[in-house]
Legacy VTK file of the C-alpha trace (Angstrom):
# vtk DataFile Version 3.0
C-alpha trace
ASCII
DATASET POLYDATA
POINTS 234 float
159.912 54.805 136.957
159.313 53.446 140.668
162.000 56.051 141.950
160.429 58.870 140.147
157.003 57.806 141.016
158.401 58.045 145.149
159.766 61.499 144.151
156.354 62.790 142.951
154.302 61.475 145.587
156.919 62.382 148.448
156.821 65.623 147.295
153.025 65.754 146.932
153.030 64.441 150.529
155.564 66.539 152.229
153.475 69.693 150.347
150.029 68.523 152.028
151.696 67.649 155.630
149.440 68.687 158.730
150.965 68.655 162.083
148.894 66.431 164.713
149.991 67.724 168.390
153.834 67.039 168.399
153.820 65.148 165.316
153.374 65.678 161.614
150.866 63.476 159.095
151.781 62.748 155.915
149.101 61.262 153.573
150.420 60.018 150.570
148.463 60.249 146.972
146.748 57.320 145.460
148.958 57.218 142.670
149.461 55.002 139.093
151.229 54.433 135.905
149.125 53.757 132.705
151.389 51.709 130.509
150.017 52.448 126.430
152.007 49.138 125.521
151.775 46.135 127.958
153.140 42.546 127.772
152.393 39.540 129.973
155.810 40.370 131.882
154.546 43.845 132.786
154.152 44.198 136.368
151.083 44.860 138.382
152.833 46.743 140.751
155.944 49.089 140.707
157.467 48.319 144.053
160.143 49.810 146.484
161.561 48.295 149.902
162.299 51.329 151.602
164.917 50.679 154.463
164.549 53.241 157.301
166.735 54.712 159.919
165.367 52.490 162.214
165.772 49.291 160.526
162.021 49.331 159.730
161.178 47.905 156.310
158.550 49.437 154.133
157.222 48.690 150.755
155.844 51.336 148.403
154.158 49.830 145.530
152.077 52.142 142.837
149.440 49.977 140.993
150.074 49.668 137.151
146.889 50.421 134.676
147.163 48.624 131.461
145.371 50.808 128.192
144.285 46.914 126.861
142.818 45.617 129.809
140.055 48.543 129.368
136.951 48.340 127.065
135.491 50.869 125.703
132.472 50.728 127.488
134.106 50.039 130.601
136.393 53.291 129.564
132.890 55.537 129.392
131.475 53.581 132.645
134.506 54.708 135.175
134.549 57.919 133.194
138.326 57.822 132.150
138.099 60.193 128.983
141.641 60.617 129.031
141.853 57.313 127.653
140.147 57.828 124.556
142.995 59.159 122.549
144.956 56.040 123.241
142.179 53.390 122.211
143.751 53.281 118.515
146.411 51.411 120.449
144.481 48.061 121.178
144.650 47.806 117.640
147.957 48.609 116.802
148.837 45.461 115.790
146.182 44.949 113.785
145.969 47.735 111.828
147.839 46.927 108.331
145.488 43.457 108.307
142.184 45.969 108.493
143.368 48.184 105.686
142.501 44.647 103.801
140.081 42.677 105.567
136.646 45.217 105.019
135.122 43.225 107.791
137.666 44.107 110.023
137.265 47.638 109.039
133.942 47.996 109.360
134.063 46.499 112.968
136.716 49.356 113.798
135.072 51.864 112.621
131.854 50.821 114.624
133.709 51.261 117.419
134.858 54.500 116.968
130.927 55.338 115.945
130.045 54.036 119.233
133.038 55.990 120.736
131.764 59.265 118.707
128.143 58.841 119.710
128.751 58.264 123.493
131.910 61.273 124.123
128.999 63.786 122.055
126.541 62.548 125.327
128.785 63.003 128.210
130.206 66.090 127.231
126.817 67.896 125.859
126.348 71.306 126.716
127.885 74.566 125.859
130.198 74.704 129.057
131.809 71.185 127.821
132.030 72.523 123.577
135.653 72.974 124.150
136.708 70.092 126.128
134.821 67.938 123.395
136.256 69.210 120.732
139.958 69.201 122.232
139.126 65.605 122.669
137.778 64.650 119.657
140.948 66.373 117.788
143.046 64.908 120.328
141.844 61.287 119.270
142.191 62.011 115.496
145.675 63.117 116.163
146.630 60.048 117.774
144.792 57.745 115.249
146.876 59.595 112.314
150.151 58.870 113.861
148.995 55.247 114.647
147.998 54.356 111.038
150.272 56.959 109.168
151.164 54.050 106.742
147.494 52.715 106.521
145.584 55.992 104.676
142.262 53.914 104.529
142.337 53.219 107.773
143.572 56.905 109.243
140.246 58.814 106.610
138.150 56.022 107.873
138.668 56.848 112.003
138.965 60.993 110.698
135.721 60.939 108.792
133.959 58.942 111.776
134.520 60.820 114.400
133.665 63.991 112.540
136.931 65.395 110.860
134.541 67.699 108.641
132.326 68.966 111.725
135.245 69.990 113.686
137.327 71.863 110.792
133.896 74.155 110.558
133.546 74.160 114.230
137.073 75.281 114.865
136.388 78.189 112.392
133.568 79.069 114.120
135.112 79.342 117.432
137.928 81.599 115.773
135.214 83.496 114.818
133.625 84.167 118.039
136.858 84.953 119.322
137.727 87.713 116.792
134.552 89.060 117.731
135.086 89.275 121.353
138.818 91.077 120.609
137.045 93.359 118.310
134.287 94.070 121.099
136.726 94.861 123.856
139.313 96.275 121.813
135.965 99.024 121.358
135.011 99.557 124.226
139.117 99.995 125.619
139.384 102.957 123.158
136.347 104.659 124.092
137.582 105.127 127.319
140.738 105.802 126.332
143.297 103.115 127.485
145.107 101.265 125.431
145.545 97.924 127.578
141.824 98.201 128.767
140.757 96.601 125.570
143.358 93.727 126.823
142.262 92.618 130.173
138.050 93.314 128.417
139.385 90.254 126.103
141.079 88.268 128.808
138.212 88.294 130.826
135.659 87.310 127.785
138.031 84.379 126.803
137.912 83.448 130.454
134.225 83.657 130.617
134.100 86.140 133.027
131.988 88.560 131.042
130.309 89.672 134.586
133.034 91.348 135.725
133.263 94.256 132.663
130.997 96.330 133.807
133.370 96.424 137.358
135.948 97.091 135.264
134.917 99.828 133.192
133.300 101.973 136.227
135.696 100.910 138.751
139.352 101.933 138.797
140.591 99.728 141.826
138.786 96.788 140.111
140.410 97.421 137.100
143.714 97.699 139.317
143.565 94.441 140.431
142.843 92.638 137.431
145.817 94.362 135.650
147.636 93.016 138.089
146.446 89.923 138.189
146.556 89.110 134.316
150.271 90.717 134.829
148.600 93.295 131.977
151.511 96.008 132.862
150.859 99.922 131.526
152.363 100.735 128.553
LINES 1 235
234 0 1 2 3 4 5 6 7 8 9 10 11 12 13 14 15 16 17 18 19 20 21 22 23 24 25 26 27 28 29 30 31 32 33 34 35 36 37 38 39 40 41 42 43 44 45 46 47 48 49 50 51 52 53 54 55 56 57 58 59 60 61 62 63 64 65 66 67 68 69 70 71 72 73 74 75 76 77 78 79 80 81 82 83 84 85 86 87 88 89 90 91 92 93 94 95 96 97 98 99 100 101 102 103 104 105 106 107 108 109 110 111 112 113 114 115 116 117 118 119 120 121 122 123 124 125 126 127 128 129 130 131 132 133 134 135 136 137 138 139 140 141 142 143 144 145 146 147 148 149 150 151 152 153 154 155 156 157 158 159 160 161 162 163 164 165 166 167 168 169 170 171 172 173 174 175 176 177 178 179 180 181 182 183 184 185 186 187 188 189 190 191 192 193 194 195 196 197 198 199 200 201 202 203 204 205 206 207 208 209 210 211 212 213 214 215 216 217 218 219 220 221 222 223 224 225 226 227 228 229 230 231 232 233
């Protein structure tokens, strides 16, 4: 992992080079490895002693994050989201034992109340629907494959976090879409072209529902966006 880790970054840094006078700058990302699973021998650090042409010795090191060293609240105060999905994990061990211990139960899924109640704050709004709902699927998903031999368990986390809400929320997004292929599909025959009523839709499921008007009355604009979609004529 350490020698793929120097590949990506190299490459990151040779991509991003600026040349200062007669020499070039490389800046290196600030990179790290999340390890799901951890152990007390995992390392801190993934290190590399780099020997140079010049005999100089150099040590790259990538810091290691560990999923159980982060609480849930700490996981909502540094804003790591992408996290979520995994937090079934600090319990994987314990999973079979809260399937029988109701207390145990109850405590998990007061957690993933908490979790629930706290994603649905930081990502209100209708620009951040979709990324919520990804999510919230996302950490479903997980939790099912985590507990697939504990069914009490896997409903419990699924009906928490809103299994129900996001089945009818899901339809009603394939809805809205249907209607926005329908509506540009219309207004591409009236004028005639066949992949008009393409880029209309593209540009609706992009949210860029300013730009029709442009397109319908303008020919280069319509040009351009064809080309850019890679929408070729039939």
């Amino acid at each position: 992992m350490a020698i793929r880790m120097i590949e990506y970054d190299f490459s990151i840094a040779i991509e991003n080079a600026q040349k200062q006078e007669r020499k070039y700058r490389m800046n290196f990302p600030k990179s790290c490895v999340l390890y799901l699973r951890s152990g007390k021998n995992t390392p801190d650090f993934l290190e590399i002693e780099m020997v140079l042409s010049d005999e100089n010795i150099v040590h790259y090191r990538v810091p290691t994050m560990k999923l159980e060293t982060y609480t849930r609240d700490s996981i909502f105060e540094k804003n790591l989201l992408m996290l979520l999905p995994f937090y079934i994990m600090r319990y994987e061990k314990d999973i079979h034992e809260m399937s029988e211990n109701p207390e145990m139960f109850q405590s998990l899924l007061n957690d993933y109340e908490e979790i629930r109640i706290n994603l649905e704050r930081e990502l209100s709004g209708a620009d951040k629907t979709a990324l919520y709902m990804n999510l919230n699927k996302l950490i479903i998903k997980i939790a099912d494959y985590i507990c697939r031999n504990e069914k009490t368990v896997r409903k419990g986390i699924g009906e928490t976090m809103g299994g129900k809400v996001l089945e009818l929320e899901s339809e009603r997004l394939e809805r809205l879409q249907k209607e926005a292929e329908a509506e540009a599909k219309a207004i591409g025959e009236a004028i005639g072209e066949e992949r008009l009523s393409t880029l209309l839709n593209r540009l609706i499921m992009d949210g860029r529902s300013a730009e029709i008007q442009s397109v319908v009355t303008n020919a280069e604009t319509r040009k351009r966006l064809y080309k850019e979609y890679g929408i070729l004529p039939e």
